[in-house]
KOLSE-15157 format. One record per atom (N, C-alpha, C): atom name; residue number from 1; z, y, x; residue in one letter. Coordinates in Angstrom, 2 decimals, padded with zeros to 5 digits. Last residue first. Layout:
! residues N
SITE; CA; NUM; Z; Y; X; A .
...
! end
This chain:
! residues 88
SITE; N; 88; 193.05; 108.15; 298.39; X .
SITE; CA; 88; 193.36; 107.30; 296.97; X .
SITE; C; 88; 192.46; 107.77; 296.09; X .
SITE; N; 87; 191.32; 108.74; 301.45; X .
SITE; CA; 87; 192.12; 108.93; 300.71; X .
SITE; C; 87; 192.20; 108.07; 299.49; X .
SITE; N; 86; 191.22; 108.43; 305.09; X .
SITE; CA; 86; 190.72; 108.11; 303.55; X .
SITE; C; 86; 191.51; 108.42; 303.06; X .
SITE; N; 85; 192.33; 108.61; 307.60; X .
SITE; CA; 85; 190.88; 108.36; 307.98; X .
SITE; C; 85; 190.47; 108.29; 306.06; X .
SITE; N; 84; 194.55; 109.10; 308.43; X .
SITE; CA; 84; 194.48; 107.63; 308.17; X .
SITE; C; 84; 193.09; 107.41; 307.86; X .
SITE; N; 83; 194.94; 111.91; 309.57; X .
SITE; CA; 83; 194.90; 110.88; 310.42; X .
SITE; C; 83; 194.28; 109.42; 310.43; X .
SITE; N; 82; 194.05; 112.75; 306.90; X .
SITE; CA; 82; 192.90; 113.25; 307.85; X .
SITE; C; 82; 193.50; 112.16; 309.29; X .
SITE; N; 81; 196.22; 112.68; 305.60; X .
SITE; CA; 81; 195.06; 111.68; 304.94; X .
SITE; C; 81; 194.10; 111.64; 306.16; X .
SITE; N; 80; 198.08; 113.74; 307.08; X .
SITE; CA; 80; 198.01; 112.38; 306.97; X .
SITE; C; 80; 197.05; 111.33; 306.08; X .
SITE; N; 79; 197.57; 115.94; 306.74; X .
SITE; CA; 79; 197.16; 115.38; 308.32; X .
SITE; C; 79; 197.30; 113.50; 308.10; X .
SITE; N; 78; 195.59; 116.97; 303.68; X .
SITE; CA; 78; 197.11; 117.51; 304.65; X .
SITE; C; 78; 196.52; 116.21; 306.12; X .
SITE; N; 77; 193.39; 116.89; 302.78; X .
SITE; CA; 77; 194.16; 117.87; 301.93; X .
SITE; C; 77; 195.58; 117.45; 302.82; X .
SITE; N; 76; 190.04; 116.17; 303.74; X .
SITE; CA; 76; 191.56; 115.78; 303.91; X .
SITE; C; 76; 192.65; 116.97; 303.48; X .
SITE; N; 75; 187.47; 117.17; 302.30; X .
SITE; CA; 75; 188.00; 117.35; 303.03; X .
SITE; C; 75; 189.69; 116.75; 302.36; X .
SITE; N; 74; 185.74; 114.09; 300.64; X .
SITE; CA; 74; 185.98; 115.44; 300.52; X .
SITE; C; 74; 186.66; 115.59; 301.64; X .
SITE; N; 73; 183.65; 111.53; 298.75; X .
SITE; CA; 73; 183.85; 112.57; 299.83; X .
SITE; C; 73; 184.72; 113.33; 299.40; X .
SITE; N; 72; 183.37; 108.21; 296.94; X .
SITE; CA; 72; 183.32; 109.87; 296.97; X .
SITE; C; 72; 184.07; 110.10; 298.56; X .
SITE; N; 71; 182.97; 105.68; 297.72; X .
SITE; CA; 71; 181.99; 106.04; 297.13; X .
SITE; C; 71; 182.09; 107.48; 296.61; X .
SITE; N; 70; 184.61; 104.21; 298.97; X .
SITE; CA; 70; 183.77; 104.32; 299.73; X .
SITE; C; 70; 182.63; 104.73; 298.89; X .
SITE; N; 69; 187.27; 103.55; 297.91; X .
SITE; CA; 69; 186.27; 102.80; 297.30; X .
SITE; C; 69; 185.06; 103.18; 298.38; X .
SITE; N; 68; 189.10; 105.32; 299.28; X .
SITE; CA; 68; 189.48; 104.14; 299.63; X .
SITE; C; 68; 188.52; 103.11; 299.03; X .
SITE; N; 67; 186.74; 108.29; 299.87; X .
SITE; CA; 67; 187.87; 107.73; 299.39; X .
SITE; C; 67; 188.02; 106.19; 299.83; X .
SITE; N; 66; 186.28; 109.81; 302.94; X .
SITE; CA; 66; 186.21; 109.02; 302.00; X .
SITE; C; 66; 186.74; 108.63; 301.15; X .
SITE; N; 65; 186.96; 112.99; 304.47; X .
SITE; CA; 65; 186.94; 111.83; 304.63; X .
SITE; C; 65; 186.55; 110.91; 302.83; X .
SITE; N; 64; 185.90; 115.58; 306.65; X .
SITE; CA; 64; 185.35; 115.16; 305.48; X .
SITE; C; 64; 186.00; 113.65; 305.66; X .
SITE; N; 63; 187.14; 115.23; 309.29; X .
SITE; CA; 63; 187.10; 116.61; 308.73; X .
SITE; C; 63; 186.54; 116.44; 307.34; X .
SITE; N; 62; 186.67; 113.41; 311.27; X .
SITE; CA; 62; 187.63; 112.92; 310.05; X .
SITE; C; 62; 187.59; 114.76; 309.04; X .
SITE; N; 61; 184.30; 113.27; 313.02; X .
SITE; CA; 61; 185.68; 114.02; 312.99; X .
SITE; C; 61; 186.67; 113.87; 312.10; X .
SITE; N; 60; 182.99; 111.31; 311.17; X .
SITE; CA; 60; 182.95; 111.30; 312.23; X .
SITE; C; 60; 184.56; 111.89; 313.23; X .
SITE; N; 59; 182.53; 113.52; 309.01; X .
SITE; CA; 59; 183.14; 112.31; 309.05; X .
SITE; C; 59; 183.42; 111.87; 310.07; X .
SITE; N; 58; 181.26; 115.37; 310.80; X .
SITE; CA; 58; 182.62; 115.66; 309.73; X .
SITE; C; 58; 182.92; 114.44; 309.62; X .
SITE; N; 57; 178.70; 114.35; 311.37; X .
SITE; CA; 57; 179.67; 115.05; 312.57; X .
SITE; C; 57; 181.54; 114.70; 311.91; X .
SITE; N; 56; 177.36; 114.11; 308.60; X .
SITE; CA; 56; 177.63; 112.83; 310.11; X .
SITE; C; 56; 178.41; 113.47; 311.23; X .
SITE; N; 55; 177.14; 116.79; 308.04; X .
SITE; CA; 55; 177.82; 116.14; 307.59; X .
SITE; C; 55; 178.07; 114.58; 308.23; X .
SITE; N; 54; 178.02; 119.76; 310.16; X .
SITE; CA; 54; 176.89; 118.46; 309.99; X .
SITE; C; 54; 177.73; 117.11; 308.96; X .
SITE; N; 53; 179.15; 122.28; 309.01; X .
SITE; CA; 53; 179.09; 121.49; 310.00; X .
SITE; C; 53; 178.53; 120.02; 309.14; X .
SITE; N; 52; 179.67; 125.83; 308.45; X .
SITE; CA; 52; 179.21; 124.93; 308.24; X .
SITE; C; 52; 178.72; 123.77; 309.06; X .
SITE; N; 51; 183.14; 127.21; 307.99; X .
SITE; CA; 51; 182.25; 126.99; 308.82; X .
SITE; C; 51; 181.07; 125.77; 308.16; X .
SITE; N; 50; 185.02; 127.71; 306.24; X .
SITE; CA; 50; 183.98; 128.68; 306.16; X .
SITE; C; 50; 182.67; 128.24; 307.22; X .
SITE; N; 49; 187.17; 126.44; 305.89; X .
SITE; CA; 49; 187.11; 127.43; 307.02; X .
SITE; C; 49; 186.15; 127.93; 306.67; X .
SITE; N; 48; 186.31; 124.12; 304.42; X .
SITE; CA; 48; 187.33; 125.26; 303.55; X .
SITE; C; 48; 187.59; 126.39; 304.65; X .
SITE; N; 47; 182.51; 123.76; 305.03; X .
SITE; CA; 47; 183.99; 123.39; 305.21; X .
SITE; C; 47; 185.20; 124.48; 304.55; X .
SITE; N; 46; 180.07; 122.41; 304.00; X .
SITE; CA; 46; 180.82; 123.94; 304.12; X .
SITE; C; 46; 182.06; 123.74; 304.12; X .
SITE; N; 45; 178.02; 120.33; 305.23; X .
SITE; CA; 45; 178.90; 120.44; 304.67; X .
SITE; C; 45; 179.19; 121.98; 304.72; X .
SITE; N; 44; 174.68; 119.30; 306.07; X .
SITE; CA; 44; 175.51; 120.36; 306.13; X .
SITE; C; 44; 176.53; 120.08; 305.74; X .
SITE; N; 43; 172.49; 116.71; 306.21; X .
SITE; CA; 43; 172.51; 117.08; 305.47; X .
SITE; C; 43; 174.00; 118.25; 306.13; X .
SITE; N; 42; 170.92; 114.47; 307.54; X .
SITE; CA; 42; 170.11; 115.97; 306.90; X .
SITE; C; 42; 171.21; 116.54; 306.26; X .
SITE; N; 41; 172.68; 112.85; 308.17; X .
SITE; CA; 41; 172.18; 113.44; 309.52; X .
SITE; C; 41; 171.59; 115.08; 308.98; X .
SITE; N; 40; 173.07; 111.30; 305.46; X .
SITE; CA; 40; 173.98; 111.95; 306.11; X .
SITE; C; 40; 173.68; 113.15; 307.61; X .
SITE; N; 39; 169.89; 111.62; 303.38; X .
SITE; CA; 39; 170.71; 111.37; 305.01; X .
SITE; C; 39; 172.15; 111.93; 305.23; X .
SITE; N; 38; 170.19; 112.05; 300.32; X .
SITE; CA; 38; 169.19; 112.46; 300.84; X .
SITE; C; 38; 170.40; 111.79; 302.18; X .
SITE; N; 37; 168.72; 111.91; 296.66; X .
SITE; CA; 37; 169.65; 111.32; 297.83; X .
SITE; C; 37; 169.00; 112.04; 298.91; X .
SITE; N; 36; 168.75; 114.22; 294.32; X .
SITE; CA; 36; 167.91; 112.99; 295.06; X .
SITE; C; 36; 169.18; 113.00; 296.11; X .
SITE; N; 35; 168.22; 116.95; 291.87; X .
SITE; CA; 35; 169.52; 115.78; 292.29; X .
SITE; C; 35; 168.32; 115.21; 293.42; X .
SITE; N; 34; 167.77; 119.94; 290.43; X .
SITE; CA; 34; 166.94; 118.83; 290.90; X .
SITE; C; 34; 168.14; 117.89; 291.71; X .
SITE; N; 33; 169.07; 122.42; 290.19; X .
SITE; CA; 33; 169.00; 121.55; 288.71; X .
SITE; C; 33; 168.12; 120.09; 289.69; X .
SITE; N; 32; 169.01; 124.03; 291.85; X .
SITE; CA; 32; 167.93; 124.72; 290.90; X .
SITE; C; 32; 167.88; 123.16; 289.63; X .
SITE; N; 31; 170.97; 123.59; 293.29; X .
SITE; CA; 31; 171.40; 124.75; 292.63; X .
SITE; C; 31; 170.04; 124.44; 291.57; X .
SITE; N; 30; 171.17; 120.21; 293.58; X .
SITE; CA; 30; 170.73; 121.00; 293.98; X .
SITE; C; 30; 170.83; 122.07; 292.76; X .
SITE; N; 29; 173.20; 117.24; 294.14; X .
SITE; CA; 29; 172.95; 118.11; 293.01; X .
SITE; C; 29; 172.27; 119.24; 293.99; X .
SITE; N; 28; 172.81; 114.13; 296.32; X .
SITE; CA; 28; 172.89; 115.95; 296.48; X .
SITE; C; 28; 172.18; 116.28; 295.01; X .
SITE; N; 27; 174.43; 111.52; 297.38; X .
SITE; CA; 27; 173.45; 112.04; 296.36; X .
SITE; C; 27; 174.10; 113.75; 296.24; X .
SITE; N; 26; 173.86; 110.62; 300.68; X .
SITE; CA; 26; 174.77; 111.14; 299.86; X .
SITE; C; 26; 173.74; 111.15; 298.59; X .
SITE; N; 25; 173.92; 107.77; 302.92; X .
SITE; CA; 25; 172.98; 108.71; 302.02; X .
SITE; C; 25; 174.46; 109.05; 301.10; X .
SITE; N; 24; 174.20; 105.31; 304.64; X .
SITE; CA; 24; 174.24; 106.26; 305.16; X .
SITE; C; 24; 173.35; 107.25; 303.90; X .
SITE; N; 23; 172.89; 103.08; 302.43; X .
SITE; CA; 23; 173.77; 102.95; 303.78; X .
SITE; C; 23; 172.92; 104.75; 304.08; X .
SITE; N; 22; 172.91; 103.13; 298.44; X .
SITE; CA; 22; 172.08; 103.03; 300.21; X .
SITE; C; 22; 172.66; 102.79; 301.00; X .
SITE; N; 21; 174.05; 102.95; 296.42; X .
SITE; CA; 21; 172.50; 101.68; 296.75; X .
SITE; C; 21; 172.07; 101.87; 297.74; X .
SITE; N; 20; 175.72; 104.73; 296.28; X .
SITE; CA; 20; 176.49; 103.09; 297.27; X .
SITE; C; 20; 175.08; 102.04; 296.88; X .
SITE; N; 19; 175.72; 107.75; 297.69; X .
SITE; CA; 19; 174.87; 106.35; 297.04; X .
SITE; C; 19; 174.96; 105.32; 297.49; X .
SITE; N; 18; 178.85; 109.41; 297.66; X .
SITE; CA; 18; 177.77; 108.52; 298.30; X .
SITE; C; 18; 176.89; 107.56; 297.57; X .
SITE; N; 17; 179.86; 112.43; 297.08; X .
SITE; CA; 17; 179.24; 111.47; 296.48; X .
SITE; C; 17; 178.47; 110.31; 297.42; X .
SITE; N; 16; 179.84; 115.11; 296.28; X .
SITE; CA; 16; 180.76; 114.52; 296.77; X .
SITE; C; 16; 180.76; 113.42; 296.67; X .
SITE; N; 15; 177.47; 118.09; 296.33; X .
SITE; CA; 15; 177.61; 116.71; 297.01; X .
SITE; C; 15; 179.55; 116.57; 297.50; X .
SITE; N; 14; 175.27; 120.77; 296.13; X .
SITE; CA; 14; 176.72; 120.30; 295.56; X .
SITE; C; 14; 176.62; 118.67; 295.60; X .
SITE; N; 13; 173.25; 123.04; 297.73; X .
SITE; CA; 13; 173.75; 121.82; 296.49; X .
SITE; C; 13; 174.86; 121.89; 296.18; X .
SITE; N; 12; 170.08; 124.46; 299.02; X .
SITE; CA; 12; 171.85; 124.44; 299.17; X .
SITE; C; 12; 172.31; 123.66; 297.75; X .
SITE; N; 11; 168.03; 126.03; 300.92; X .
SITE; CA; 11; 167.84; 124.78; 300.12; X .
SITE; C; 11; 169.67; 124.39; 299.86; X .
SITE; N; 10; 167.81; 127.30; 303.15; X .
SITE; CA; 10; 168.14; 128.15; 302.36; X .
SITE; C; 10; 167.93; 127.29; 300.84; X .
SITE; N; 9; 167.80; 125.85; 305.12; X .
SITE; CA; 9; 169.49; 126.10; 305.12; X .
SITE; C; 9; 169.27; 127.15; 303.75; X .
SITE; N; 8; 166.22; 123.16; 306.09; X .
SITE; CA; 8; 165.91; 124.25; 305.87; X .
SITE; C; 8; 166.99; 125.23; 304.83; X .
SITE; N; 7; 167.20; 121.56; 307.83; X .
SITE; CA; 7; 165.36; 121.61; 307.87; X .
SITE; C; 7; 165.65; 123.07; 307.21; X .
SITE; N; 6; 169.56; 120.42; 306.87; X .
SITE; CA; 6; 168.95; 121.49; 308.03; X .
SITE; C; 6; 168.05; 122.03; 308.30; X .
SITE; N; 5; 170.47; 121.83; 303.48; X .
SITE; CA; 5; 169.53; 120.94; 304.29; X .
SITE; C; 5; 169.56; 121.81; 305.30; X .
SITE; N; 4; 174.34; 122.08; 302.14; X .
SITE; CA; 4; 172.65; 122.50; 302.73; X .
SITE; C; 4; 171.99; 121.71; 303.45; X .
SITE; N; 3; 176.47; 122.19; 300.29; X .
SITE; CA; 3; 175.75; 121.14; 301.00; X .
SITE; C; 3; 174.87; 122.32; 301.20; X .
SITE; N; 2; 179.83; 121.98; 298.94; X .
SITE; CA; 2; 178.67; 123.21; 299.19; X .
SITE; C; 2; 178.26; 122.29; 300.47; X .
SITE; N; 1; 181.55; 119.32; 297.26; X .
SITE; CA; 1; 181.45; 120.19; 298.41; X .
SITE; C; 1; 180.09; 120.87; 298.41; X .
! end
């Protein structure tokens, strides 16, 4: 998924990924080649609407969900992954 920092929105990645050495952290590829973990709170999603929304919000909303290992992301691809909260 298309990531941005809030701090500062013109900083933008690529993140589907949780660092299962942390609690609450994604690992973010950044356009210019640089990777690091960084907060679920810091961090954007770009949703398939076009809208961009907090990535602790999205989950939260089930609008980004987990897989069933708890170690990749993405948006729910019909209602019944997005009801049951994960996917395979």
């Amino acid at each position: 998924m298309r990531v941005r920092m809030n701090t500062n929105p013109r900083v933008e990645g690529w993140s589907n990924e949780f660092n299962t050495s942390s609690l609450n952290e994604i690992i973010v590829y950044y356009d210019d080649g640089d990777a690091s973990s960084e907060y679920f709170q810091d961090v954007n999603v770009l949703l398939s609407n076009g809208v961009w929304t907090g990535l602790k919000e999205a989950l939260g909303l089930h609008l980004v969900i987990p897989n069933n290992y708890n170690t990749h992301f993405r948006e729910p691809v019909n209602e019944v992954e997005r009801d049951r909260g994960w996917y395979d």
